[in-house]
C-alpha positions as CSV (number, residue, x, y, z in Angstrom):
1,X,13.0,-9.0,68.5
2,X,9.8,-10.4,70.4
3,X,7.5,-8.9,67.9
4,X,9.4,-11.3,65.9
5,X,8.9,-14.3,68.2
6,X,5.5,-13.8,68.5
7,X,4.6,-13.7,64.8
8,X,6.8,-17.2,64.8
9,X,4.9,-18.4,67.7
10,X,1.3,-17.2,66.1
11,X,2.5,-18.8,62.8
12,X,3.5,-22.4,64.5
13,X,0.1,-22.2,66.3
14,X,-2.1,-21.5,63.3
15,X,-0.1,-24.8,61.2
16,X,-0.9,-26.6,64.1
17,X,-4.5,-26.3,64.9
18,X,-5.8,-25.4,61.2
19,X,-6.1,-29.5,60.8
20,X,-8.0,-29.9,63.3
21,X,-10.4,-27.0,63.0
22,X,-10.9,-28.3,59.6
23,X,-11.5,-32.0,60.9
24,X,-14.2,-30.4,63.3
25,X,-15.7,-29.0,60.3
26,X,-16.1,-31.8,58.3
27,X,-17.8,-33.7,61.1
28,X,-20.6,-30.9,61.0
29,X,-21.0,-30.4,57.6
30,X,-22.3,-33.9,56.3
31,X,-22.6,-33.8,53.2
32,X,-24.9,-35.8,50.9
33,X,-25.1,-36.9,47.2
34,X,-27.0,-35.3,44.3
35,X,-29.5,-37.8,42.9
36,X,-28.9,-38.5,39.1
37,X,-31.8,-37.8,37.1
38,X,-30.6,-39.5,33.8
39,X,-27.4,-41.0,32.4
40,X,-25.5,-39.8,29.9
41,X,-25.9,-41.7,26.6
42,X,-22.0,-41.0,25.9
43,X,-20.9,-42.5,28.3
44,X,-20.4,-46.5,28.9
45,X,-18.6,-48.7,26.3
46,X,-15.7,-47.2,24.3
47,X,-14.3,-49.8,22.4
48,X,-15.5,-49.2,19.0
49,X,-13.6,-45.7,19.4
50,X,-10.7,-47.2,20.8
51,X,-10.3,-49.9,17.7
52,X,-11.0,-46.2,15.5
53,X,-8.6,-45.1,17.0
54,X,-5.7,-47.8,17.0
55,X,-6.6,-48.5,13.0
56,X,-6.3,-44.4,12.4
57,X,-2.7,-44.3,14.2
58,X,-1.8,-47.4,12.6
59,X,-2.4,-45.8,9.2
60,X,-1.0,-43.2,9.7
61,X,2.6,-44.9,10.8
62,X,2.2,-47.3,7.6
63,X,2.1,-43.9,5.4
64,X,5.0,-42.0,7.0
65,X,7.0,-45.5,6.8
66,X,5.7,-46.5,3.2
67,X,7.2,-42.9,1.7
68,X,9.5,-43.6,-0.8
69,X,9.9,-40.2,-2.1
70,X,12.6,-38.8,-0.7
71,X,14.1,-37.4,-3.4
72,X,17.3,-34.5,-2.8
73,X,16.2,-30.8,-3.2
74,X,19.3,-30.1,-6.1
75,X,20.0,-32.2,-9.2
C-alpha cells in the first residue's frame, strides 16, 4: 500500500515540475532564425489558380445538372 502512495506521490511531482523544467529550458536554449537564401518562385499570388479553379468546379456542376439522359435500364 505505500509502494502505491509513493508511485502517486512521484507521479503528481513529475506533472508538477515538468512545466517548469521545460520553461527553464527554453530560457537557455535561445533560439535563432535560419536566413533565407532565396524565395520560392511558387509561392505569392494565387489568384489565377483560384479563378481555374472556381471555373473548373463550376463546369463541372453545369454538366452533372445539364444531363438529360436519364433514360430507365428496361424497356
Amino acid at each position: 500500500m505505500k509502494l502505491r502512495e509513493l508511485a502517486a506521490a512521484v507521479a503528481a511531482l513529475t506533472l508538477t515540475a515538468s512545466p517548469v523544467i521545460a520553461q527553464a529550458a527554453e530560457t537557455e536554449l535561445s533560439r535563432t532564425a535560419a536566413p533565407v537564401a532565396g524565395e520560392s518562385q511558387f509561392g505569392g499570388d494565387s489568384t489565377l489558380l483560384l479563378i481555374l479553379a472556381v471555373l473548373l468546379i463550376g463546369g463541372g456542376i453545369a454538366l452533372l445538372a445539364s444531363n438529360k439522359s436519364d433514360k430507365p435500364a428496361s424497356p
